[in-house]
N, C-alpha and C positions, 0 to 999 in steps of 0.2 A: 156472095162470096164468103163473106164474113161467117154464115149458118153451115157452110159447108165446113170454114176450117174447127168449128166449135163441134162439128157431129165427127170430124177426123180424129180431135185431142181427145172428144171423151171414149171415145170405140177405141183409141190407142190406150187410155187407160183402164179401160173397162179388159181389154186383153192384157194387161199387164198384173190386174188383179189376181193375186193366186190365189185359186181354189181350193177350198177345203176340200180333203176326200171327206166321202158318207162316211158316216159311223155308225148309224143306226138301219137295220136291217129288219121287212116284218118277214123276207122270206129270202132262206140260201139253202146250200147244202148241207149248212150245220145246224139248222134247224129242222131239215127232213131229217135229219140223227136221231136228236131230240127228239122227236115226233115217235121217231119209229122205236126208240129208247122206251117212251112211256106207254107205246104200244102191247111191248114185249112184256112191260110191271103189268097192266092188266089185265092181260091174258095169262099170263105166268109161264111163260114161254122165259127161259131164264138163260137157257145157251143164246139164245138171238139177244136177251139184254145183256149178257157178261162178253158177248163180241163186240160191242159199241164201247168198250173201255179199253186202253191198252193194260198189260202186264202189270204196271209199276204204278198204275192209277192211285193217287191218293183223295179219297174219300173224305168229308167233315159233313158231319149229317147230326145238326144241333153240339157238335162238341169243336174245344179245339185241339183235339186229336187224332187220325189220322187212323183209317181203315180202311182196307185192300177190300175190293170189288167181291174176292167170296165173301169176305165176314160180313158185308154188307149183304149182301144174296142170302148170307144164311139167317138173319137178323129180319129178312123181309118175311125170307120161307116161316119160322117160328112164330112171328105175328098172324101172319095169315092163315094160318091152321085152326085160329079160334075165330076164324071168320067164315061166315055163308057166302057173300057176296060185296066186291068191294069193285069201285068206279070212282071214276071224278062225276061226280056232280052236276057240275053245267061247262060250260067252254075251258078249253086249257088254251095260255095266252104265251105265246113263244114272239122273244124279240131277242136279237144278234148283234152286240155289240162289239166294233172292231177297235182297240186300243190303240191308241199312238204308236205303240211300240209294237204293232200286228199283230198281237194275241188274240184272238177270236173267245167269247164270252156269250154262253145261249143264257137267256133269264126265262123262266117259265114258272108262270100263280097259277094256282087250280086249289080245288076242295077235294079232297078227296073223302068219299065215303062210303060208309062199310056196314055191314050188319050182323052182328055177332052171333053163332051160332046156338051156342046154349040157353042165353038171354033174347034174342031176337033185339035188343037192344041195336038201334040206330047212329052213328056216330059221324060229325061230319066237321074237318078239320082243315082251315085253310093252309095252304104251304106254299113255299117258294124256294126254287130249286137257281142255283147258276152253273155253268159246267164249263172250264175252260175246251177247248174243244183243238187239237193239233192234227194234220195230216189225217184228217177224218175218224179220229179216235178222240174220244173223253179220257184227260188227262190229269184235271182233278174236278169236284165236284162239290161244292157246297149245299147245303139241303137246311133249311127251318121250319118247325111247324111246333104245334104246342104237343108236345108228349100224354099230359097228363088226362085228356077226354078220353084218349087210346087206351093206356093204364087201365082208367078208372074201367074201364067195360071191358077190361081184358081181364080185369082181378076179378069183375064176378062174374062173368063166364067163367071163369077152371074153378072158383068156389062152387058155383051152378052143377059145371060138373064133377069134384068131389064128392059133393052134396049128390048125385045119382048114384054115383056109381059107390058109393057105402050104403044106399040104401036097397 
């Protein structure tokens, strides 16, 4: 009798325990965004990435200031123009975190890499993107990665091609 009233109390308080909700996410519907988001960068399909943003999306992509979804669009278009061919690397890693306060937050690491037209130069950068994510729109979006490998083989590609096209 005694084993029964001790399996009663602890199953009373084992149900009395509140449960944490998840927070951590490897797969939702705001990570098929994501997914379909960095789909649309490497193919360059740029209407299907500029519809995964709403209107008023605020952008920070290495700074702390604040760029609308064209200037960022236009900023990707003018890099990639001195490019032949550019991919992620090896796996892109998408995880979904849900905040106390319900905000929804995609984190995605990847390498991205490219290969310069004029130079054939190679170039491979790791990055890490977060994107708050509302009503199935990216609402704002944080982005890091190191600038200056890109730079450096972007400044001598258009030297590269100065350098032809005067000769």
């Amino acid at each position: 009798m005694k084993t029964i009233h001790v399996f009663v109390v602890m199953f009373v308080l084992l149900l009395a325990c509140e449960q944490e909700p998840k927070q951590y996410f490897s797969s939702a519907p705001e990570i098929d965004l994501a997914k379909s988001n960095t789909e649309s960068y490497y193919s360059g399909n740029w209407e299907a990435f500029r519809a995964n943003y709403v209107d008023t999306a605020k952008i920070y992509h290495n700074s702390t200031e604040a760029i609308t979804v064209d200037e960022m669009i236009m900023r990707f278009k003018d890099g990639l123009k001195d490019v032949s061919t550019y991919s992620s690397k090896d796996s892109i890693y998408y995880e979904m975190i849900v905040e106390d306060d319900g905000d929804h937050w995609i984190n995605m690491w990847a390498t991205w890499s490219a290969t310069f037209k004029n130079t054939g130069e190679k170039v491979e950068v790791p990055y890490h993107i977060t994107a708050m994510i509302k009503d199935g729109k990216i609402i704002k979006e944080f982005g890091y990665w190191n600038h200056l490998p890109i730079y450096q083989a972007l400044k001598k590609s258009r030297m590269q091609m100065d350098t032809t096209n005067t000769n």
